[in-house]
N, C-alpha and C positions, 0 to 999 in steps of 0.2 A: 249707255242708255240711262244713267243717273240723272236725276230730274226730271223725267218724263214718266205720264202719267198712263198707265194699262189699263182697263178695266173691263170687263165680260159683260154683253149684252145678252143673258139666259136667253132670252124669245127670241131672237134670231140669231144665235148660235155665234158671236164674232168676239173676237178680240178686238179691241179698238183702244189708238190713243188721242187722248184726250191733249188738245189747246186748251192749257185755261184761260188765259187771255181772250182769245175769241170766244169760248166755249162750244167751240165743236169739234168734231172727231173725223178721222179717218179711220178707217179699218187696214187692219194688219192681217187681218184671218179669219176668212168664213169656215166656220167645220159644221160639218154633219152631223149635230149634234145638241143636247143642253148641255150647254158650260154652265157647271158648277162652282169650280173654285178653280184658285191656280198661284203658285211659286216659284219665283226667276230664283236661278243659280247661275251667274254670269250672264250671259247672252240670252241665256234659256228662261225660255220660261212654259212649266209642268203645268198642261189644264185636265181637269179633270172634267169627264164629259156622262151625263146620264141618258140612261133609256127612257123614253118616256111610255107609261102604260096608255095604250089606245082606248080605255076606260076612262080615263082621269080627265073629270069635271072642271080642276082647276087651270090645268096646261094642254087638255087635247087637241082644244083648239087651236092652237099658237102655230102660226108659220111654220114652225119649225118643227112640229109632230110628227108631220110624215117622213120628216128627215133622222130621227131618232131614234135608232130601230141598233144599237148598240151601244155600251156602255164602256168606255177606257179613258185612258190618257194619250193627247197630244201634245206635240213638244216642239215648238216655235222659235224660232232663231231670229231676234229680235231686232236684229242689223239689217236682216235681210226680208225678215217677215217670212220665209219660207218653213213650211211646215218640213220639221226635218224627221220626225217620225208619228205613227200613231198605233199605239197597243190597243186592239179590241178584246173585252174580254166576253 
């Protein structure tokens, strides 16, 4: 997966890679969730995912509110795109 480009869409929760020539994306992985951050090791790659407070003025709105109702890490297998695990905490 060297030279290609990953990148987290927080407000609707997806891993997606990026064509830069064309500039646009596919999705590789809708999660249940706010993607925060994230780091490949091999194949893999660690996202880290937030809860969003059903209070919060700046994100409660977002599509993806009602979906963010735990806080962990998923772990994505990047050949396949298949979500090979997810830790809730």
């Amino acid at each position: 997966m060297e030279g290609k480009l990953f990148v987290l869409l927080s407000a609707s929760g997806e891993l997606v890679q990026v064509d830069v020539q064309s500039q646009k994306y596919n999705v590789v992985q809708k999660l249940k969730g706010f993607v925060r951050g994230m780091d490949k090791i091999g194949d893999y790659v660690f996202i880290g995912l937030s809860k969003l407070r059903t209070t919060s003025k700046t994100f409660g709105d977002l599509p993806i509110a009602s979906e963010s109702i735990f806080c962990g890490i998923a772990v994505i297998q990047l050949s396949t795109g298949r979500l090979d695990r997810l830790h809730q905490v």
